[in-house]
DRENNUMAR-471263 format. One record per residue: residue number from 1; x, y, z of N, C-alpha, C in turn. Coordinates in steps of 0.2 Angstrom, whole numbers, plus 5000, padded with zeros to 4 digits. Each point is the difference from the previous one (the first is absolute). Last residue first. Layout:
R, seq, nX, nY, nZ, caX, caY, caZ, cX, cY, cZ
R, NUM, X, Y, Z, X, Y, Z, X, Y, Z
...
% end
This chain:
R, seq, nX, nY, nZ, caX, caY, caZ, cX, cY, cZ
R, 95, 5656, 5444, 5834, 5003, 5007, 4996, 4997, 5006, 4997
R, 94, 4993, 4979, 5020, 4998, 5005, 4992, 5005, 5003, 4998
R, 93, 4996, 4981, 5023, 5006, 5005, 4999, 4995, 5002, 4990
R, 92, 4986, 4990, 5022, 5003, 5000, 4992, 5003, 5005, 5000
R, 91, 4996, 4987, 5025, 5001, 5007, 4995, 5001, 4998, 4994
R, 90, 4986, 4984, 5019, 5003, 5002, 4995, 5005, 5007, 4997
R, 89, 4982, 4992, 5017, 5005, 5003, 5003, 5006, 4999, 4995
R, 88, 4979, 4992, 4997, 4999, 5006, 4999, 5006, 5005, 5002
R, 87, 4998, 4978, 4985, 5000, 5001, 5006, 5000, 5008, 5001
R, 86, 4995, 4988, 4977, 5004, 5001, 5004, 4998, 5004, 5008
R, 85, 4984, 4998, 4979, 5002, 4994, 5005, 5007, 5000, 5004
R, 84, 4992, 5016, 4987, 4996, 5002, 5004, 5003, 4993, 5005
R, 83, 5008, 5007, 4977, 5004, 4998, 5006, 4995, 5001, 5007
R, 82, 4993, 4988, 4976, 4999, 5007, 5003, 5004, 4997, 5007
R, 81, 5012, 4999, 4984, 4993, 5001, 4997, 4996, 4995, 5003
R, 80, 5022, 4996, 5000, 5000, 5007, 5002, 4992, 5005, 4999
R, 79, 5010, 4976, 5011, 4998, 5002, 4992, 4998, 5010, 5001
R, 78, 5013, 4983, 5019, 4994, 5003, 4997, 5000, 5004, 4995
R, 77, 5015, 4982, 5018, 4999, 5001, 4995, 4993, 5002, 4999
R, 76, 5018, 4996, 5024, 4993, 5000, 4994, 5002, 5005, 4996
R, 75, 5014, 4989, 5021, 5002, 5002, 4993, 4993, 5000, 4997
R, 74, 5007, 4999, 5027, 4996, 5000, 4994, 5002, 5004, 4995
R, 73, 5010, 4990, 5026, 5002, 5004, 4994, 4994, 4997, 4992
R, 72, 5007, 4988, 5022, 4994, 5005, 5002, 5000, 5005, 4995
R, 71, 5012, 4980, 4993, 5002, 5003, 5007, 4992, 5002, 5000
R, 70, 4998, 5000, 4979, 5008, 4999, 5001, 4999, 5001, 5008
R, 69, 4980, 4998, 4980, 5003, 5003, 5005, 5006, 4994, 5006
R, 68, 4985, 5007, 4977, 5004, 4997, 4999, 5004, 5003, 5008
R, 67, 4977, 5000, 4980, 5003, 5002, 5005, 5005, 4996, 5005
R, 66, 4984, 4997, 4980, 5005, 5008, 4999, 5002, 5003, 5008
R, 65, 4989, 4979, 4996, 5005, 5000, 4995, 5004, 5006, 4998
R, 64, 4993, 4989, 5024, 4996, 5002, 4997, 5006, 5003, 4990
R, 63, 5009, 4985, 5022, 4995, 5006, 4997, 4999, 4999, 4995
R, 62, 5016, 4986, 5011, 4993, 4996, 5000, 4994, 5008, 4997
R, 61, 5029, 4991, 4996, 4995, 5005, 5002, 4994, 4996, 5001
R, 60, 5025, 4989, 5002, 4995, 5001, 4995, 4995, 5006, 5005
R, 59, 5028, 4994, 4997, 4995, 5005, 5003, 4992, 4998, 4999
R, 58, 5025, 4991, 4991, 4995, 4997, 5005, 4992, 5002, 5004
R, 57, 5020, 5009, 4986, 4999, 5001, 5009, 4996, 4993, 5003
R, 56, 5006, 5007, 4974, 5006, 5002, 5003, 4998, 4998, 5009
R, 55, 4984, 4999, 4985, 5002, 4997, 4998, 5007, 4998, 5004
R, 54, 4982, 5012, 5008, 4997, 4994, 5000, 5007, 4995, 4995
R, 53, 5000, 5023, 5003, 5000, 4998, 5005, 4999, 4994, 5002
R, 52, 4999, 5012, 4980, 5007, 5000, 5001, 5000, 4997, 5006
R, 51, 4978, 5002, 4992, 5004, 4993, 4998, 5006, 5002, 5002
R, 50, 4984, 5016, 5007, 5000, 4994, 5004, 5006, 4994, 4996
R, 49, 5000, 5020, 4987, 5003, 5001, 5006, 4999, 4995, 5006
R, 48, 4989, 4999, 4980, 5005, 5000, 4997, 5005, 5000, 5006
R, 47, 4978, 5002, 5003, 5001, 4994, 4998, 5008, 4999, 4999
R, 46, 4990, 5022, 5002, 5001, 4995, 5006, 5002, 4994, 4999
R, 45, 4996, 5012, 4981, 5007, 5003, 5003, 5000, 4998, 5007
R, 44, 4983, 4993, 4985, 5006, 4999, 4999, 5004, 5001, 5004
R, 43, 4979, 5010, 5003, 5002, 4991, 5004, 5005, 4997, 4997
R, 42, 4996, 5024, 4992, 5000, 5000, 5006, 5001, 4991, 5003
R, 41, 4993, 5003, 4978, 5008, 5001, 5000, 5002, 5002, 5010
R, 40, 4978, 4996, 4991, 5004, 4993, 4999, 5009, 5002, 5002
R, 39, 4978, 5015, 5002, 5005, 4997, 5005, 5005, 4994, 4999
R, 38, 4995, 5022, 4987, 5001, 4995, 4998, 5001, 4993, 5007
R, 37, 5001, 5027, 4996, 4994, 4999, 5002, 5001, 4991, 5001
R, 36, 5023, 5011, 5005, 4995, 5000, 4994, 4994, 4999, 5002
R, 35, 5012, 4999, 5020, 5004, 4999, 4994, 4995, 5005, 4996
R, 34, 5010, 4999, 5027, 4996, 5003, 4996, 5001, 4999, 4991
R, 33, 5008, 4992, 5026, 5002, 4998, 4993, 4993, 5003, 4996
R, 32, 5009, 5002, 5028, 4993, 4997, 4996, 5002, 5001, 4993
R, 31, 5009, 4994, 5025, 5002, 5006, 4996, 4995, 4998, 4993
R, 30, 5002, 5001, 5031, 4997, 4998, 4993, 5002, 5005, 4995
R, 29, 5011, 4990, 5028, 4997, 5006, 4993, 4994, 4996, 4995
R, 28, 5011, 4991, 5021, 4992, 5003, 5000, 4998, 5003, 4995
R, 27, 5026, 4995, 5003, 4995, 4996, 5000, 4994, 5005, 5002
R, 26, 5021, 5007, 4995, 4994, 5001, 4993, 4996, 4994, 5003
R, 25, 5022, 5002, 5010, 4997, 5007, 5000, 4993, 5000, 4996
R, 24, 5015, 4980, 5007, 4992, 5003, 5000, 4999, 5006, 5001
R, 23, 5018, 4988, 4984, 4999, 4998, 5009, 4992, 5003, 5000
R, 22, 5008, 4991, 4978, 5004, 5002, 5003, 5003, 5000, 5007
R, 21, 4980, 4996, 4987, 5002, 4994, 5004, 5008, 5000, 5003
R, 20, 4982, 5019, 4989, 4998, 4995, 5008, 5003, 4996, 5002
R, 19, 5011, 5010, 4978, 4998, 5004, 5006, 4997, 4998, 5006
R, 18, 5001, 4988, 4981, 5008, 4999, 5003, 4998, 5004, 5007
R, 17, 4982, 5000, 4982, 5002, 4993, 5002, 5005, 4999, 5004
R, 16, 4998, 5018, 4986, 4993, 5001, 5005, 5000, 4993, 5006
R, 15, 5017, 5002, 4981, 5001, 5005, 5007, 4994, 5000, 5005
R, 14, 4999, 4987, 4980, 5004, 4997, 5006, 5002, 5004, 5003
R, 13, 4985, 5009, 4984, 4997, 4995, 5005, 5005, 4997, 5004
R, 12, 5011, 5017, 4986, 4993, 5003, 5006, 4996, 4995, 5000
R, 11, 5015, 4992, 4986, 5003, 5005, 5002, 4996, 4999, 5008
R, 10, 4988, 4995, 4979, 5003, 4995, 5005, 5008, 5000, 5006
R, 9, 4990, 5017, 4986, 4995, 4995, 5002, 5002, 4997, 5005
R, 8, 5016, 5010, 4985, 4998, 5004, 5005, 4993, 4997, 5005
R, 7, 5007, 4988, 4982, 5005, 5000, 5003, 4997, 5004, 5007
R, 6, 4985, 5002, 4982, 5001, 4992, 5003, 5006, 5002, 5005
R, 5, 4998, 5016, 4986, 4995, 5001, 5004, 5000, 4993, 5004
R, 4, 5018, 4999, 4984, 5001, 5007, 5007, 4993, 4999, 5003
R, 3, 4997, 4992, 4981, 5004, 4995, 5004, 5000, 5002, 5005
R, 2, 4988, 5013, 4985, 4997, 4993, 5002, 5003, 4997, 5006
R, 1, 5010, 5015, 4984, 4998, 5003, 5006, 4996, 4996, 5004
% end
């Protein structure tokens, strides 16, 4: 099940990553990556996503480590605990 969870991961970060640079419907946006309490795994998953850029493009970033912006397009990363730090124009989707 491990696996799948990876797969699907990394699935939904190069979508997150396609979408701004496809055309500009999603410039100005913000999408924000809500994980675990655990920030180590939050700067993972940017890091992980600035390297597809940096490997394959040539792309290097200069931001900050949980934050990863494309064009005019913001990709941040927040620990789920406490989501106080997310923006306020944020919506959390709950079941």
């Amino acid at each position: 099940m491990k696996v799948l969870g990876s797969v699907v991961t990394e699935f939904i970060l190069r979508l997150m990553a396609w979408l701004p640079t496809k055309d500009q419907g999603y410039w100005t946006s913000q999408m924000c990556i809500v994980t675990g309490p655990n920030i180590d795994i939050t700067t993972k998953l940017i890091r992980h996503l600035k390297n597809i850029f940096e490997r394959r493009l040539g792309i290097y970033f200069d931001n900050k480590e949980q934050v990863l912006e494309l064009n005019v397009f913001t990709i941040e990363v927040f620990p789920s605990n406490p989501l106080q730090s997310m923006p306020d124009s944020v919506t959390i989707l709950k079941d």
